[in-house]
N, C-alpha and C positions, 0 to 999 in steps of 0.2 A: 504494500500500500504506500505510494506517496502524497505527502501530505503539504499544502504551503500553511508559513504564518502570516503571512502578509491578512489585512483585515480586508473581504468585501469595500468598506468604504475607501479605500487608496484604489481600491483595484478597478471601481468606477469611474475615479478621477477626480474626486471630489475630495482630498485633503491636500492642503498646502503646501508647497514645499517647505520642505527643515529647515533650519538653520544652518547655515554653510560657511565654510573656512574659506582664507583668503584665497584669493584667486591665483589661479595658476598660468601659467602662458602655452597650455595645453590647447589646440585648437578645438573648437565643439566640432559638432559634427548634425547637420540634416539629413537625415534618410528618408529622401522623398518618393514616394512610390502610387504608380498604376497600376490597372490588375488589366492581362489578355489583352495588353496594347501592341501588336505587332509593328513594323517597318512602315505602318502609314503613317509617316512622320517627317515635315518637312525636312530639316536636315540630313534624315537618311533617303529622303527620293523615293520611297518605298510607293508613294501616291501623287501623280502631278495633280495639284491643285488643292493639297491638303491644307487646313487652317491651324498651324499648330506655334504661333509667334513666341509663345512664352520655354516653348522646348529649345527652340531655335534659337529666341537670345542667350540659353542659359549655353548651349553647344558650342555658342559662338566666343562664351567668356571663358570656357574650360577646356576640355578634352573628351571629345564626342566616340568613346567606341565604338567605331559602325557596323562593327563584326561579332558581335554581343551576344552571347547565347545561354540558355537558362539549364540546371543541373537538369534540371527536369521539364518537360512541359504538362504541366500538371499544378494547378495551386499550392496545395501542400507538401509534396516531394521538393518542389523548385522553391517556397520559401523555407524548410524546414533546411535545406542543402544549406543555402544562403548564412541563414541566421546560427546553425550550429558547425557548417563547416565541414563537412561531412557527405559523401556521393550518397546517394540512394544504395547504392549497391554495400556501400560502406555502414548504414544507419539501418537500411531492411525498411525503409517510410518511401512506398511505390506510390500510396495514393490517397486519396483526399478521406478516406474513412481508417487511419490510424492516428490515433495517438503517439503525436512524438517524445512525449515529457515522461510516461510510467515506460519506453522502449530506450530512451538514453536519459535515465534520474542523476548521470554524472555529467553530463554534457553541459558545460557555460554554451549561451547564446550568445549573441553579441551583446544584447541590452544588459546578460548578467553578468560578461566581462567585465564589458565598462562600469558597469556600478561597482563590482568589486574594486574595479582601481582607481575612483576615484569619483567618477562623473555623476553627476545630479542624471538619471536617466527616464525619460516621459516617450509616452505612445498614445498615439490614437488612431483610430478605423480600421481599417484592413491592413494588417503588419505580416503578424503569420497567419494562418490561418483563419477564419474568421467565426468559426461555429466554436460553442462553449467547450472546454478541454485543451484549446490551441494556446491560448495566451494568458501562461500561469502568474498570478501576480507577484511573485516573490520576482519576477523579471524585472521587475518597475520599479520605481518611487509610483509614478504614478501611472495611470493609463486609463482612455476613454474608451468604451467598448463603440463597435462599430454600430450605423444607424441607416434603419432600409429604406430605398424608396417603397418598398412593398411591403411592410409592415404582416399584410394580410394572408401571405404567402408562405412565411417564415413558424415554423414549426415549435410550441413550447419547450419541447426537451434538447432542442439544439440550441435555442436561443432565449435562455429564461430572462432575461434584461430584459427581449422584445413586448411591446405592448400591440398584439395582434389585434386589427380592427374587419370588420364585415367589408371582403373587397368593394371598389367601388365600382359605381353608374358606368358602362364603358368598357371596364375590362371584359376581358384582353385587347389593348388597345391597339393592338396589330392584327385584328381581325381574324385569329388563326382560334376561332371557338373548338371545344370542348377538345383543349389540347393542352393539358395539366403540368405544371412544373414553372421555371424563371426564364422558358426560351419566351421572352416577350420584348416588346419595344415601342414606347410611344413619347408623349407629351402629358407630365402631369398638371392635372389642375389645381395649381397652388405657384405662389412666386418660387425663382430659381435659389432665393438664399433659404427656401425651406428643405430643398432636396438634402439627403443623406450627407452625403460628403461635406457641405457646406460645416457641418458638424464639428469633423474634421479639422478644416482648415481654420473654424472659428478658434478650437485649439492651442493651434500653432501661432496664430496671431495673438492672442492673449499670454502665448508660452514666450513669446518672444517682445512683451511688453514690462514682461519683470525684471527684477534685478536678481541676475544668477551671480555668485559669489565664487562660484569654482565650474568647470568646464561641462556643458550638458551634450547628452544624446535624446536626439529627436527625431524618435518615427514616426511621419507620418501618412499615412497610406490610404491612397483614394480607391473605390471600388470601379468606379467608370474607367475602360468601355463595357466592364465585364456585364455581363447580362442581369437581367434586365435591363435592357440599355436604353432606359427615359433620360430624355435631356429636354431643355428648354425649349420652345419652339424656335427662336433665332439663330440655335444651330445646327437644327432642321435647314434651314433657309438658305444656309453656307454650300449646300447640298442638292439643291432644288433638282428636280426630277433630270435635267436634261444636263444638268452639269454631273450626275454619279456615273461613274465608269465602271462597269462590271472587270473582276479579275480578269486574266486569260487564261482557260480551261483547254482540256480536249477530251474530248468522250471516250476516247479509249487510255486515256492515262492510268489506268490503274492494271493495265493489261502486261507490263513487263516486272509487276509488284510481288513480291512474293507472298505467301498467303500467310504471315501474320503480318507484315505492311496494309493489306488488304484487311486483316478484323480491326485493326487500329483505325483503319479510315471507314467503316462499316460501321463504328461505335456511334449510336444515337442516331442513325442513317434516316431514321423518321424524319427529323426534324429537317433534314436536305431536301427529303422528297417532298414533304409536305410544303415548305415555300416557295418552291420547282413547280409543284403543282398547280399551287392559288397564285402563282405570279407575283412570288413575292420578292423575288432574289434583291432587285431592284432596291427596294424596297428597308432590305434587311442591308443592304450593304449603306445607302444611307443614312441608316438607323446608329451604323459602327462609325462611318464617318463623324456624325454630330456627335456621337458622343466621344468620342477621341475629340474631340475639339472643344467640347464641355470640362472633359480632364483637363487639358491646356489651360484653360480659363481657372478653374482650383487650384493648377501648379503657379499659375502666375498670382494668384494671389499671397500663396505661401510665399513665394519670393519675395514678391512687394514687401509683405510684412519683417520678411528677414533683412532686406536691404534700406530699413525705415528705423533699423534697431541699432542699438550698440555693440551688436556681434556682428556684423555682416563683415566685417573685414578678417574674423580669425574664426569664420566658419567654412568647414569644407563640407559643399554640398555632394550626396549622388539623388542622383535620378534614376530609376531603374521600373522595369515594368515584370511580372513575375513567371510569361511564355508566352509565346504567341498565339495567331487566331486565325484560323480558315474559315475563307466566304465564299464557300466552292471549288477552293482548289481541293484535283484529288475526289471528287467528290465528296467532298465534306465542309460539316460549317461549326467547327467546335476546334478544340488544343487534341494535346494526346496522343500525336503521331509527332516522327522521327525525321521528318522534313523540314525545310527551311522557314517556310511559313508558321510553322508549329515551334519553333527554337527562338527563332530569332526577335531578338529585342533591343528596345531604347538601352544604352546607359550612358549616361554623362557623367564625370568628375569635373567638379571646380572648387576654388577656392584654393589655402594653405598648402603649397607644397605640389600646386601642377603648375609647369611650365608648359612655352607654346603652347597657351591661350589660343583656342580657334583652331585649332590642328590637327586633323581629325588622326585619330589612331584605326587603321586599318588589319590592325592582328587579331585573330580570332581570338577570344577571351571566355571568359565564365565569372557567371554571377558568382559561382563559389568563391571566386578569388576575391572577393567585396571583404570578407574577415579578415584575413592577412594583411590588406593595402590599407583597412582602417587600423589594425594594429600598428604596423607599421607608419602611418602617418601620425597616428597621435602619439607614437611613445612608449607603447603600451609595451611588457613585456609580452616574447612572443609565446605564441601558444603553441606547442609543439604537437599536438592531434590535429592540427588544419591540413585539409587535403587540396585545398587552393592555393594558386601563385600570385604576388603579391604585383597589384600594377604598378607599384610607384614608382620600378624602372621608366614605365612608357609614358610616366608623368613625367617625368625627367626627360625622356628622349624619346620622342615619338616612332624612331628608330628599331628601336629595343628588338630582337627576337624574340620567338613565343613557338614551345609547343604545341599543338593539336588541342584542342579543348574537345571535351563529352557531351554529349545528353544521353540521359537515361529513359526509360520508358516502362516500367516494369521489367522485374526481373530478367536480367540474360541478352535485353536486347539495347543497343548501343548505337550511337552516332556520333561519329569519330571527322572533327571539323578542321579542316586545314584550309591554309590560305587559296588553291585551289580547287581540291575534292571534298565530297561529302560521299564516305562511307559509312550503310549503314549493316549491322550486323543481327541478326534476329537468334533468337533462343532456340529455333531448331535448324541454324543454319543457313538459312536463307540472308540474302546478300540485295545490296544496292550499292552502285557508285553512281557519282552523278561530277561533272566537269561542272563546276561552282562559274566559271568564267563563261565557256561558252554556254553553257546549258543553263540560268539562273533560274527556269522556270523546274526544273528536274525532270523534266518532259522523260530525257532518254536514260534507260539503266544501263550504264556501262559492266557491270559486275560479269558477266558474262565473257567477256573479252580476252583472250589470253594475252594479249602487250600487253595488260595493265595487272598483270598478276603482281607486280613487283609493287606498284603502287598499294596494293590492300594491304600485300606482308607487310610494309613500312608502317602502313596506317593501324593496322591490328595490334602492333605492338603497346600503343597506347591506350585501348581500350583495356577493364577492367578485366581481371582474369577470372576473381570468381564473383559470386552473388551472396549478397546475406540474404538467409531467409525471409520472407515477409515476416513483418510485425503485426500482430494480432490487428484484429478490426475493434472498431469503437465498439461496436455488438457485444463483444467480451471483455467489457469492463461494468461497471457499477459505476458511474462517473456523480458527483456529488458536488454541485456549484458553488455551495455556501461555501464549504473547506475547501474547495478546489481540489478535490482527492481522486483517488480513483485505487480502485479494489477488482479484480479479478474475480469473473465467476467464479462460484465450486467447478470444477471440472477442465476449467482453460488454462 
């Protein structure tokens, strides 16, 4: 059984910060984050005609990774990687129904590093994971649980904070009737500073109106474009019917896949067919547009607020988004596969300790390496279980070499990223290469090919050799809100 002492009332967010010793010349640190934001992003080119200003001046004052790829594409594999430093393959947390606190009770986070060493450490909205069991209080001084645009939708035993109300007049406001769960998308009726995230960022601007005495960490994590994906009507409008550009597809692309590529893109297939069918592709792809521009609008505000404070000059910002997002490519319209579109993400450094401002770093990278490069840039001692490399070489010299970076994808199956190839490897063998240069769409599977047998061997060498078991599911636990506990059935 583990147990936190931290009390409910801190873990809400609702008690004040301590009294704090003199200040250090320790840089703070913003951990800014979206959820499911892929390459439509002005800066990465990912979308011509994307609205995304506030990502793009921040890329423009720091060091824009444009090669950026997540341990996992999966919410909880990919921030549980992140924040304990650790592969999936390493930690056994494949997927968004494990608990990663009673499977690693030894693991420091980042939030629990840095409070160990020193820092005043706050959270709010979507950090780790976002349903109850994810974000243990003992992690924090303080922290604000996350807050839905759908209230009505969100479950008591996942979500005891949530105050569920009788959906409203309307819903599903994407016209897609009796078709249950958060794949939805509209315009709420209410002003834009009531939506969720505003929450959020309300937060951060309050966290960054007080007087800190010693050096703080601050996550704050937006849930947009992730689904439900309501945004204001005005960036709807940025979108307008004739300006959305449908991905480029091809009907038989899934025909050189191998057949677990194939169930990873067949996952939730309903919901493909079903927009496909009502004509709604359009539609949905807009939907991800406006809200990926709605994000931009909440990251620019945290900035404003940070760049209005007394820390803006000895804070290092990232930016980071948690895996990407298919709108058809592949046939598919969700994360979870082992392709570009499903991997690839925002991240930005700036602030304390990046040189060539505006420089874009073009080496592939992993979110895992976010522990080590905050270690290392704040001072911290280092951690010697982190499984990530440290960026602040490529802060220093945009130059810098870089091994192959990973993604995982449940157990055994691997995607092995180099500056030209994406090799992917699957649990019974099956294969993908793809030429990253000429090929960016993945259209063609080279695997098959014998020239390029030399190229897999080099690539294989980096991928993971063995798998940890999965960790139990949240199903087999007893999970207890008030203590923040959690107890194993009799029998698991």
């Amino acid at each position: 059984m583990t147990k936190t002492t931290t009390t409910r009332r801190q873990f809400l967010g609702t008690a004040a910060a301590a009294a704090l010793p003199a200040q250090t010349n320790q840089p703070n640190v913003l951990l800014l984050s979206v959820d499911d934001m892929n390459d439509w992003v002005g800066c990465l080119r990912g979308y011509p005609g994307v609205s995304t200003p506030n990502i793009d001046r921040l890329a423009a004052r720091g060091a824009l990774f444009a090669d950026a790829h997540c341990a996992a594409p999966l919410c909880n594999p990919s921030r549980t990687a992140l924040f304990t430093g650790l592969r999936p393959s390493t930690s056994g947390i494949y997927n968004n129904d494990q608990y990663w606190r009673p499977a690693l009770p030894d693991v420091d986070t980042i939030p629990a590093y840095f409070k160990r060493h020193g820092y005043h450490v706050a959270g709010a909205g979507k950090v780790l994971h976002h349903v109850a069991g994810f974000n243990p209080p003992d992690q924090w001084h303080e922290f604000q649980l996350q807050r839905f645009d759908d209230p009505w939708y969100r479950r008591a035993d996942w979500y005891p904070w949530n105050q569920r109300i009788p959906a409203p007049a309307g819903h599903p406001y994407n016209g897609l009737k009796n078709f249950p769960g958060e794949f939805e998308w509209g315009v709420l009726d209410q002003p834009e500073d009531q939506y969720g995230d505003q929450k959020a960022v309300a937060f951060a601007e309050e966290f960054f109106k007080r007087k800190h005495s010693k050096p703080f960490f601050l996550a704050a994590g937006m849930w947009h474009p992730h689904i439900p994906m309501y945004s204001p009507q005005r960036y709807w409008e940025l979108y307008a019917d004739h300006k959305t550009r449908l991905p480029e597809t091809r009907e038989d692309d899934l025909d050189d896949v191998p057949a677990v590529g194939k169930e990873f893109a067949a996952a939730r297939r309903e919901e493909f067919e079903r927009i496909f069918k009502e004509g709604k592709w359009k539609e949905f792809v807009q939907a991800y547009l406006a809200a990926i521009s709605f994000a931009d609008a909440l990251v620019g505000k945290v900035l404003d607020a940070l760049d209005k404070s007394a820390y803006a000059r000895n804070t290092i910002i990232i930016f980071w988004s948690d895996n990407g997002w298919h709108l058809g490519e592949k046939r598919h319209v969700h994360k979870s596969t082992l392709w570009q579109r499903s991997t690839h993400v925002p991240l930005i450094v700036a602030g304390p300790g990046t040189r060539a401002a505006g420089v874009t770093r073009k080496q592939p990278v992993s979110l895992l390496d976010l522990y080590p490069t905050l270690v290392e840039m704040c001072g911290l001692p280092r951690n010697p279980r982190l499984e990530g490399t440290s960026l602040a070489p490529l802060l220093r010299d945009p130059k810098s070499k870089r091994d192959p970076t990973i993604s995982t994808m449940l157990p055994g199956n691997h995607a092995v990223v180099s500056e030209r190839w994406r090799y992917i490897v699957y649990r019974d063998g099956g294969e993908e290469l793809y030429n990253r240069h000429d090929d960016p769409n993945e259209f063609t599977n080279l695997a098959g090919d014998p020239k390029l047998a030399g190229v897999k061997k080099e690539l294989t060498r980096f991928a993971p050799k063995t798998s940890a078991p999965s960790r139990p599911p949240v199903t087999d636990y007893i999970f207890d809100f008030g203590t923040y506990s959690y107890k194993l059935k009799a029998g698991k």
